[in-house]
Jmol script that loads the backbone (N, CA, C; Angstrom):
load data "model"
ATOM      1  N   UNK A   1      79.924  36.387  -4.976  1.00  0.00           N
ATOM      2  CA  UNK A   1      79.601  37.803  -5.041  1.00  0.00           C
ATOM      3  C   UNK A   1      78.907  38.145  -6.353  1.00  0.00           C
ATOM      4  N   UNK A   2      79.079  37.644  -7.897  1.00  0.00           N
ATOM      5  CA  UNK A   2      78.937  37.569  -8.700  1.00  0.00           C
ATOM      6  C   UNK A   2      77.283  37.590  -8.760  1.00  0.00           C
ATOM      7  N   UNK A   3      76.983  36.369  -8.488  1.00  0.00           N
ATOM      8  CA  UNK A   3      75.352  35.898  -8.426  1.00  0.00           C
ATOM      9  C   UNK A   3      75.169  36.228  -7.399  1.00  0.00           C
ATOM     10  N   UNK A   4      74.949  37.132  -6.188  1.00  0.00           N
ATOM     11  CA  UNK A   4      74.451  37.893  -5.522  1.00  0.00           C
ATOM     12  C   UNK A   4      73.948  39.336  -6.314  1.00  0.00           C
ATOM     13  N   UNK A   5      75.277  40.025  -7.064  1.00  0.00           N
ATOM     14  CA  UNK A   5      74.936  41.015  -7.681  1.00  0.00           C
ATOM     15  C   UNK A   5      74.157  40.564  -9.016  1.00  0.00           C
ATOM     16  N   UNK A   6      74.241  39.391  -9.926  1.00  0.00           N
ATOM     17  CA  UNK A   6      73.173  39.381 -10.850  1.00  0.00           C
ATOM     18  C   UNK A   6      71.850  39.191 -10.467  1.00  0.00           C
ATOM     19  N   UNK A   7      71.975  38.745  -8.939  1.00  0.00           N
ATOM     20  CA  UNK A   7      70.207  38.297  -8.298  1.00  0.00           C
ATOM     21  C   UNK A   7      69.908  39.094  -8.004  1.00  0.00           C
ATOM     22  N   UNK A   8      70.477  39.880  -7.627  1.00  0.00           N
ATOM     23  CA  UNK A   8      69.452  41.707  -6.723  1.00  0.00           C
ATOM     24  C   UNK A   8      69.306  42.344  -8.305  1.00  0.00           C
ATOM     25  N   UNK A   9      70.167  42.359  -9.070  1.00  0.00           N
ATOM     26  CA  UNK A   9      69.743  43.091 -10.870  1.00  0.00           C
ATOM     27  C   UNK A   9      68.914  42.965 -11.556  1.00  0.00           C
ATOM     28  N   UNK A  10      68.987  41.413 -11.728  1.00  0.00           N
ATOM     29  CA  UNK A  10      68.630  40.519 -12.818  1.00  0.00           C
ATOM     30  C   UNK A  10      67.133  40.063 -12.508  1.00  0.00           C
ATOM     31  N   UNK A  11      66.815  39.738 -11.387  1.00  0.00           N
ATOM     32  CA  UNK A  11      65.260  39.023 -10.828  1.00  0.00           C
ATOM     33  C   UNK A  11      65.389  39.348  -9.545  1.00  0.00           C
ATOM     34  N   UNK A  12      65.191  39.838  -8.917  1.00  0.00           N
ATOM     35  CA  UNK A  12      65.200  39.736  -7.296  1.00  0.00           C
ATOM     36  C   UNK A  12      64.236  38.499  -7.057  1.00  0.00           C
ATOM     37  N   UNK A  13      64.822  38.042  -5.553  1.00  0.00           N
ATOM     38  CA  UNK A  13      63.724  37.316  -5.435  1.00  0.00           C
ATOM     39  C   UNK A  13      61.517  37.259  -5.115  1.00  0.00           C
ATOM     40  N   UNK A  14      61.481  38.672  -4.733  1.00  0.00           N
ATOM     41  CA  UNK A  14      60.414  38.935  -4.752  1.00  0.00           C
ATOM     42  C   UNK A  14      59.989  38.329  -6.240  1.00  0.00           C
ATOM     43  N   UNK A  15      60.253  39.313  -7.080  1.00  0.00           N
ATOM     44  CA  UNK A  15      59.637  39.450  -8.233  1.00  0.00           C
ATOM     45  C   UNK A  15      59.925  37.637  -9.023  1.00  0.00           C
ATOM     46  N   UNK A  16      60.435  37.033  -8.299  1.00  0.00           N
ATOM     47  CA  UNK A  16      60.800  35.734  -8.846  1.00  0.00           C
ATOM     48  C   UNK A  16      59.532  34.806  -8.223  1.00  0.00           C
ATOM     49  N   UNK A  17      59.357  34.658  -7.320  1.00  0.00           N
ATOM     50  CA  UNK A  17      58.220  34.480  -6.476  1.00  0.00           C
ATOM     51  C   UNK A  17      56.841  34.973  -7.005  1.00  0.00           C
ATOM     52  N   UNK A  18      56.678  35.768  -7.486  1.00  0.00           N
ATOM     53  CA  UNK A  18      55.098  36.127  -7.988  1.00  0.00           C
ATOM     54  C   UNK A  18      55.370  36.243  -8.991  1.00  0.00           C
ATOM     55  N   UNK A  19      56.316  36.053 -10.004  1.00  0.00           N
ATOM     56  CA  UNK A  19      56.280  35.208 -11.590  1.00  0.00           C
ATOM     57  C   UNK A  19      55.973  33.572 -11.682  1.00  0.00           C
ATOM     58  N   UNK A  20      56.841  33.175 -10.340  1.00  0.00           N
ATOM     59  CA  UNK A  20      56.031  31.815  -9.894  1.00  0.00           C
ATOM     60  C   UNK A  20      54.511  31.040  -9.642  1.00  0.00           C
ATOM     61  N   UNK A  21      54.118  32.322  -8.985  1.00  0.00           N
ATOM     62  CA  UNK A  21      52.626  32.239  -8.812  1.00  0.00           C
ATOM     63  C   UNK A  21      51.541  32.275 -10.126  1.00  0.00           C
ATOM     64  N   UNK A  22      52.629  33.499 -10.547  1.00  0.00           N
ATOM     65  CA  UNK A  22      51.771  33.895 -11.961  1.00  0.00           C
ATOM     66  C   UNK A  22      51.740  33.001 -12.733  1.00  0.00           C
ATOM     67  N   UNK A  23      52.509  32.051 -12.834  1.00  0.00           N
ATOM     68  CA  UNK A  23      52.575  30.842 -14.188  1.00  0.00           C
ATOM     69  C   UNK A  23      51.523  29.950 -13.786  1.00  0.00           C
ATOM     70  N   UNK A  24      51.908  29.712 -12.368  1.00  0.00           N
ATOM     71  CA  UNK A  24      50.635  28.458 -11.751  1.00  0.00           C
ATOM     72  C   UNK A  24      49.279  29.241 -12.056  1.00  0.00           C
ATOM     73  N   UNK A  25      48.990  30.260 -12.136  1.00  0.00           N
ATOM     74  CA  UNK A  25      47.347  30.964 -12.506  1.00  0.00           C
ATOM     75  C   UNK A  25      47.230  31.066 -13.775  1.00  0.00           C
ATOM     76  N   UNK A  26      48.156  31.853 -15.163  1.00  0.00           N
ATOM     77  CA  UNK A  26      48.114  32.142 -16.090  1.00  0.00           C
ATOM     78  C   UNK A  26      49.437  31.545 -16.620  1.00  0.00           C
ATOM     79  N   UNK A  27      49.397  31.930 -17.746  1.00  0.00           N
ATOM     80  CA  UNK A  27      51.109  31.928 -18.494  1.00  0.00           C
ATOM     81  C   UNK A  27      51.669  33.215 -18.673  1.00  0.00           C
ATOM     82  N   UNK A  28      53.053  32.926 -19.024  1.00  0.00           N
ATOM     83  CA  UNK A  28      53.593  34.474 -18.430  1.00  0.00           C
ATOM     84  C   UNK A  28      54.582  34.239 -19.817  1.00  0.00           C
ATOM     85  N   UNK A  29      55.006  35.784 -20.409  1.00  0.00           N
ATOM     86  CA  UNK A  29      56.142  35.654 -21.647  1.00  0.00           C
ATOM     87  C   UNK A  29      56.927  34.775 -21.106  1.00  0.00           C
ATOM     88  N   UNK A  30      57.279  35.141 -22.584  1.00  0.00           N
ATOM     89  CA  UNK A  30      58.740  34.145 -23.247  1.00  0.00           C
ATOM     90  C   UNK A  30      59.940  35.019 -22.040  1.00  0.00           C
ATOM     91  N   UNK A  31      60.060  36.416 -22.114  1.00  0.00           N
ATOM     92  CA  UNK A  31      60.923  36.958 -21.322  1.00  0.00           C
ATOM     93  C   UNK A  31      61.066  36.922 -20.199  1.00  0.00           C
ATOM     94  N   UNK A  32      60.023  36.447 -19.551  1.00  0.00           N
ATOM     95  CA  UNK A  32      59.291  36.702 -18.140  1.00  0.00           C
ATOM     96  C   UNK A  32      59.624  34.972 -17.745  1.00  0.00           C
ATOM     97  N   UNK A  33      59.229  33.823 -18.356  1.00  0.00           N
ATOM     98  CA  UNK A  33      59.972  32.494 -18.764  1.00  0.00           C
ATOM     99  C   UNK A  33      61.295  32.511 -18.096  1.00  0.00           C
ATOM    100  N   UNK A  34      62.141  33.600 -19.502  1.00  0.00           N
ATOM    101  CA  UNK A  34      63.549  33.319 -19.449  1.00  0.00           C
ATOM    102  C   UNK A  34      63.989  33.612 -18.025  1.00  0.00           C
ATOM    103  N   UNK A  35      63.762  34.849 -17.385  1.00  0.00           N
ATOM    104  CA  UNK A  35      64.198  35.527 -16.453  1.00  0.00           C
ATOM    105  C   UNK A  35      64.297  34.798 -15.570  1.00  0.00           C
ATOM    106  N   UNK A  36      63.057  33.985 -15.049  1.00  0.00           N
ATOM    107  CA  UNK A  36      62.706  33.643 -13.815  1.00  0.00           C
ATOM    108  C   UNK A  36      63.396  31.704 -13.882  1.00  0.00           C
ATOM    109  N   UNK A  37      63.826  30.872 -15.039  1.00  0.00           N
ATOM    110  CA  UNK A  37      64.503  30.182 -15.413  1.00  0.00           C
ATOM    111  C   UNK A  37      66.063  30.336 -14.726  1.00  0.00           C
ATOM    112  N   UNK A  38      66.352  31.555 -15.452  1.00  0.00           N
ATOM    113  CA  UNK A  38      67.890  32.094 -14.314  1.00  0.00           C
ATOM    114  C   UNK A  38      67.730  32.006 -13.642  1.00  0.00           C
ATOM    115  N   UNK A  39      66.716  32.783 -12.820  1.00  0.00           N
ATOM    116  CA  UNK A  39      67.065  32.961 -11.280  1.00  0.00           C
ATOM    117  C   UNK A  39      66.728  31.749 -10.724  1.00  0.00           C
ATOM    118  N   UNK A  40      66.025  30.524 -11.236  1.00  0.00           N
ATOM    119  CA  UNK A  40      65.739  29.515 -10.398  1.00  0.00           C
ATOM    120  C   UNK A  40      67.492  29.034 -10.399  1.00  0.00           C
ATOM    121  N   UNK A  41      68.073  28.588 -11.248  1.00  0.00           N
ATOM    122  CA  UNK A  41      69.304  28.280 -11.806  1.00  0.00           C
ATOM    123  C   UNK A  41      70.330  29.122 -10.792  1.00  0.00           C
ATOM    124  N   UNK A  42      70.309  30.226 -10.348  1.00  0.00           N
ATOM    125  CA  UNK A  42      71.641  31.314  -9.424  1.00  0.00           C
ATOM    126  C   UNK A  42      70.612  30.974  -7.589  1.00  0.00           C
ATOM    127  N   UNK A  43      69.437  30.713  -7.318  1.00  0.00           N
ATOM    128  CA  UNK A  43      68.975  31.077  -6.491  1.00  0.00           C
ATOM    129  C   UNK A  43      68.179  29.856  -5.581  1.00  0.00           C
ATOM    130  N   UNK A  44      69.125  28.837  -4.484  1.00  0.00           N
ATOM    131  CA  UNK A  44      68.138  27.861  -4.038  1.00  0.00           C
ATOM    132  C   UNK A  44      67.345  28.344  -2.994  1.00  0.00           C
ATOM    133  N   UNK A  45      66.957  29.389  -2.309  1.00  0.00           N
ATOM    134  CA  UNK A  45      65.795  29.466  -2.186  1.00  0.00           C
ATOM    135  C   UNK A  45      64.791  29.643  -2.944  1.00  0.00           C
ATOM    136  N   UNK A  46      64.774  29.832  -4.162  1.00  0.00           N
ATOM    137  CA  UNK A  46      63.532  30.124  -4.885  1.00  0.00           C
ATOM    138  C   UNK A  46      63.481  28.875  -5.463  1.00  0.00           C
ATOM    139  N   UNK A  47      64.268  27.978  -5.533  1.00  0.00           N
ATOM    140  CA  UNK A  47      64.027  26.528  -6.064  1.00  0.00           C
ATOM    141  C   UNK A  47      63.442  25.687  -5.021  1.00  0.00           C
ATOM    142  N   UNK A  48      63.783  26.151  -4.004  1.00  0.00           N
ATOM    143  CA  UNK A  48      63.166  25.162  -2.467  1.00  0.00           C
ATOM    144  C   UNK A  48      61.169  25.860  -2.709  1.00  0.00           C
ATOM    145  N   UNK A  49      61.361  26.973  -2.760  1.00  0.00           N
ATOM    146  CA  UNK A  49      60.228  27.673  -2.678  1.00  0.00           C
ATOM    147  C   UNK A  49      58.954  27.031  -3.931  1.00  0.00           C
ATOM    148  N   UNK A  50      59.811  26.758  -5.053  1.00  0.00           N
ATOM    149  CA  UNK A  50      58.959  26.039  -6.013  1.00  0.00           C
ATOM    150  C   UNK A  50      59.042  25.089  -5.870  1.00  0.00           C
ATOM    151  N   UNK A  51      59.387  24.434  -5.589  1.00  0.00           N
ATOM    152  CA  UNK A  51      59.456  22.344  -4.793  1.00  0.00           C
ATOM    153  C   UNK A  51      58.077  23.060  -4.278  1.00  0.00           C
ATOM    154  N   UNK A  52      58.011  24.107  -3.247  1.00  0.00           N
ATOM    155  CA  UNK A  52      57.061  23.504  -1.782  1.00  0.00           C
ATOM    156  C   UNK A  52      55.417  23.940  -2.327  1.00  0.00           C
ATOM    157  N   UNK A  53      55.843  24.923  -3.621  1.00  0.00           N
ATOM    158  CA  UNK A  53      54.748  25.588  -4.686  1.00  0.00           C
ATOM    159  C   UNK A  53      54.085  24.911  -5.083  1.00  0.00           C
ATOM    160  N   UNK A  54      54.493  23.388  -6.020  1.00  0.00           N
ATOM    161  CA  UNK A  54      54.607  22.407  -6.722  1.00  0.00           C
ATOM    162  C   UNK A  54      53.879  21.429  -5.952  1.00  0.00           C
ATOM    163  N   UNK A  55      54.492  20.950  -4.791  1.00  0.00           N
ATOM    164  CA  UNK A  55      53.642  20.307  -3.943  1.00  0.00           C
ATOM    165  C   UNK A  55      52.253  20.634  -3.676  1.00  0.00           C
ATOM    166  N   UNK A  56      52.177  21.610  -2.896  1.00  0.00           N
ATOM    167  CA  UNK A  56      50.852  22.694  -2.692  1.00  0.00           C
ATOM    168  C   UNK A  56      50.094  22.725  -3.763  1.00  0.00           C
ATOM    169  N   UNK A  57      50.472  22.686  -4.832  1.00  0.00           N
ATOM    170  CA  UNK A  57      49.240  22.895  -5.896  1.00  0.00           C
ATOM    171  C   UNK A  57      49.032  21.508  -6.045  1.00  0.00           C
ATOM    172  N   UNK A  58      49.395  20.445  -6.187  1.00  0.00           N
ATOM    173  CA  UNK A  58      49.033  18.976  -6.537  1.00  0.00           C
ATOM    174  C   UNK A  58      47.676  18.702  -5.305  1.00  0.00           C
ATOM    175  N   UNK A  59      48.300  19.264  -4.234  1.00  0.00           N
ATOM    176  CA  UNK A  59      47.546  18.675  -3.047  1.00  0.00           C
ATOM    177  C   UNK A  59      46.174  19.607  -3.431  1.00  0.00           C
ATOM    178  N   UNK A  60      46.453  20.672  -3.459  1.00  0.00           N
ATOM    179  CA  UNK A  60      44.793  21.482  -3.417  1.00  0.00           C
ATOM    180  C   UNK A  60      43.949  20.489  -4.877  1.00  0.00           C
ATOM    181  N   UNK A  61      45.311  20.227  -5.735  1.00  0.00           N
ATOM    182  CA  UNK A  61      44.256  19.709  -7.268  1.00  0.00           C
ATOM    183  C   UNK A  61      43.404  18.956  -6.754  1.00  0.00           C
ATOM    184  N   UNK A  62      44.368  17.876  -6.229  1.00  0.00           N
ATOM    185  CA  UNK A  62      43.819  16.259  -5.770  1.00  0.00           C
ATOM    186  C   UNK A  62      42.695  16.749  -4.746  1.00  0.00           C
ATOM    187  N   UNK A  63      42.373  17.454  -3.740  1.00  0.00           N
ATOM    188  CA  UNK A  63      41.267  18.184  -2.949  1.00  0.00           C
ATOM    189  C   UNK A  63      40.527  18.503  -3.798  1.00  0.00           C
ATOM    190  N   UNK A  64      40.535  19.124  -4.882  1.00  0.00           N
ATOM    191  CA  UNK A  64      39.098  19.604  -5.587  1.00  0.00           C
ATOM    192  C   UNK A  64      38.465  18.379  -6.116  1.00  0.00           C
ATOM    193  N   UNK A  65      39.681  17.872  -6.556  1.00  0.00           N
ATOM    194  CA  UNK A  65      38.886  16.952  -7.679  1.00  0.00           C
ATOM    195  C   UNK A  65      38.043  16.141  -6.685  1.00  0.00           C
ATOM    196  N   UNK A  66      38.458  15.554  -5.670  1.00  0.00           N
ATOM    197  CA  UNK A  66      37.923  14.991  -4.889  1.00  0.00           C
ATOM    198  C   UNK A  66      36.307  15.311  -4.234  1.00  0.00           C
ATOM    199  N   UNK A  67      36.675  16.983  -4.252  1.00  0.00           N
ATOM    200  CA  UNK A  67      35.312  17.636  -3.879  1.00  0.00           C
ATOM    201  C   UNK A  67      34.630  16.924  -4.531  1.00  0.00           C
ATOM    202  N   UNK A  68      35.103  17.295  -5.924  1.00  0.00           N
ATOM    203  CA  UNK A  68      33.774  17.327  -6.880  1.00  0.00           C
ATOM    204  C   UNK A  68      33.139  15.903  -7.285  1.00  0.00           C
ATOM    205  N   UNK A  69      34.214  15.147  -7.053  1.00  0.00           N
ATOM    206  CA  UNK A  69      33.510  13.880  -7.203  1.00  0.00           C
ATOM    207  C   UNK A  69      32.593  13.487  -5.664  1.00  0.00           C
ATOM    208  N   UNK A  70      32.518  13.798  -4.936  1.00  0.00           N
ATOM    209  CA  UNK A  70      31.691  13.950  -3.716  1.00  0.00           C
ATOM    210  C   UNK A  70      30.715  14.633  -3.402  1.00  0.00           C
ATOM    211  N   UNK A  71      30.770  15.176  -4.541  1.00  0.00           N
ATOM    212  CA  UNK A  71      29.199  16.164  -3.943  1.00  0.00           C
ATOM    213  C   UNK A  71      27.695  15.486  -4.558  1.00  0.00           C
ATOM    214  N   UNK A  72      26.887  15.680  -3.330  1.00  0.00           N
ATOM    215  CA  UNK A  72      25.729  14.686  -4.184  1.00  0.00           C
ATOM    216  C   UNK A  72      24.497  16.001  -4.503  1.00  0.00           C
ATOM    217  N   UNK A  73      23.513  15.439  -5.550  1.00  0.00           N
ATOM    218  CA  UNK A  73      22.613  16.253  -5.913  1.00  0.00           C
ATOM    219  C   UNK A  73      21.622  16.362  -4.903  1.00  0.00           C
ATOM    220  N   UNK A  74      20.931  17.142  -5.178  1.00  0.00           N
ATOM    221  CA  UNK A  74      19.631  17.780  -3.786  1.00  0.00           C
ATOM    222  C   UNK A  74      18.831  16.680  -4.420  1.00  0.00           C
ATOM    223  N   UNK A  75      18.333  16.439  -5.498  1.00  0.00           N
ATOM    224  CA  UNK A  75      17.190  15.000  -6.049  1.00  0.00           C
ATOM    225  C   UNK A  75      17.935  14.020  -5.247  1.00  0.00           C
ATOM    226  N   UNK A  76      19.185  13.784  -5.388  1.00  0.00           N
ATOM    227  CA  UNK A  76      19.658  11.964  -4.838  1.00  0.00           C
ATOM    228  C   UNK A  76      18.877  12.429  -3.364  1.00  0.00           C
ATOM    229  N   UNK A  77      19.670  13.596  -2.765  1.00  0.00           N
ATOM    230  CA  UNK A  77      19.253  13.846  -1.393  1.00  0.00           C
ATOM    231  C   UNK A  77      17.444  13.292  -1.079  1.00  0.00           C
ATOM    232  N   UNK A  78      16.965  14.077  -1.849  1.00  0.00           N
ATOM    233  CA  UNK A  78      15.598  13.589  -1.235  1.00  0.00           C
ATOM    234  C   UNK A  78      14.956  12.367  -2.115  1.00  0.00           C
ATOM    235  N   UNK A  79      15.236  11.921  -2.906  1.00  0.00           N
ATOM    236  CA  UNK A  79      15.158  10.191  -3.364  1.00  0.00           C
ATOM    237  C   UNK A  79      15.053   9.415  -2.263  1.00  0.00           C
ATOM    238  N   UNK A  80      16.360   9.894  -1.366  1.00  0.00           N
ATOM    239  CA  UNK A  80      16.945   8.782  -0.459  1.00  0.00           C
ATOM    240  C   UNK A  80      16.271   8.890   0.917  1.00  0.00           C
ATOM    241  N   UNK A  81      15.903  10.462   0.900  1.00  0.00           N
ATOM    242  CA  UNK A  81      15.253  10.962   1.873  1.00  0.00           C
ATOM    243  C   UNK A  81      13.355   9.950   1.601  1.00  0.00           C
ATOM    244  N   UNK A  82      12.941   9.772   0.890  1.00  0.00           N
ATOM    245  CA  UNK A  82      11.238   9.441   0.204  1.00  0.00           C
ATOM    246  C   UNK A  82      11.848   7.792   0.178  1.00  0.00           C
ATOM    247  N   UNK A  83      12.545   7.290   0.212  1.00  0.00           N
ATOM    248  CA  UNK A  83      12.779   5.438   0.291  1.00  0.00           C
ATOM    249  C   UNK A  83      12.893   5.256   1.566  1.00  0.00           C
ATOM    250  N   UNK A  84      13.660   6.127   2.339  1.00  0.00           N
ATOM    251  CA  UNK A  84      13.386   5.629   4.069  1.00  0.00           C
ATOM    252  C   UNK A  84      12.414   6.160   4.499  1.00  0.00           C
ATOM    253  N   UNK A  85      11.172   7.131   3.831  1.00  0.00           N
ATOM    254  CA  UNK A  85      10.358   7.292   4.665  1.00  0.00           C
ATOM    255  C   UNK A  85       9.308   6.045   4.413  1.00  0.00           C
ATOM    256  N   UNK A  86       9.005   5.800   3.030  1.00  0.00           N
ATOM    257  CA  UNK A  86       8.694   4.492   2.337  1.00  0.00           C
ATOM    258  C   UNK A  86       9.048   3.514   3.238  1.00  0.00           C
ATOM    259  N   UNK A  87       9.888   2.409   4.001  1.00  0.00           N
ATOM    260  CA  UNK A  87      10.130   1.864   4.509  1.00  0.00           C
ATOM    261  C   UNK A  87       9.608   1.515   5.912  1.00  0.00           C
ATOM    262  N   UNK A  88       9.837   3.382   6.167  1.00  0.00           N
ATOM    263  CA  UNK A  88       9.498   3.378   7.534  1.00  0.00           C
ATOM    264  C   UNK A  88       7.656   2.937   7.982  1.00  0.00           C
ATOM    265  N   UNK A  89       6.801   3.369   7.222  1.00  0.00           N
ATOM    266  CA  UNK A  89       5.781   3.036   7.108  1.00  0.00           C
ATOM    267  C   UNK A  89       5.600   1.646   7.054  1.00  0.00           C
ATOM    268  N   UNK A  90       6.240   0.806   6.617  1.00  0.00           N
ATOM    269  CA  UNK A  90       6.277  -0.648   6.652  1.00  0.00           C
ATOM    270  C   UNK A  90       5.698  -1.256   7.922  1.00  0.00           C
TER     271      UNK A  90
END
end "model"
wireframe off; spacefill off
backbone 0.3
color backbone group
């Protein structure tokens, strides 16, 4: 009953949840830190919720980075495009 009534007071879980978000985009106070520290500590859904947060952001990282190492330039494009036409004339 205790940590029910400090979780609806103290952090609800909404506001625990988009302090979550907020750290993964920006950094957030020292107070804003502490708060949301507790409530991970009184509250396993919001600890399940940052496991699945945590995950999710690794996967999108590993996706970008990936983009970006995959993208080719419009010159390679038509380089490659002017050697097979080169060829083809053969």
């Amino acid at each position: 009953m205790l940590k029910k009534i400090i979780h609806l007071i103290f952090l609800p879980c909404r506001e625990a949840t988009l302090l979550m978000e907020k750290r993964n985009a920006q950094t957030i106070s020292r107070k804003e830190d502490w708060k949301l520290s507790v409530h991970l500590k009184i509250c396993k859904w919001c600890r399940a919720y940052k496991e699945k947060l945590e995950i999710l952001d690794d996967i999108l990282k590993r996706k970008l980075s990936q983009k970006e190492e995959s993208e080719v330039n419009q010159s390679d494009i038509q380089d490659f495009k002017n050697k097979v036409l080169e060829k083809l004339d053969i």
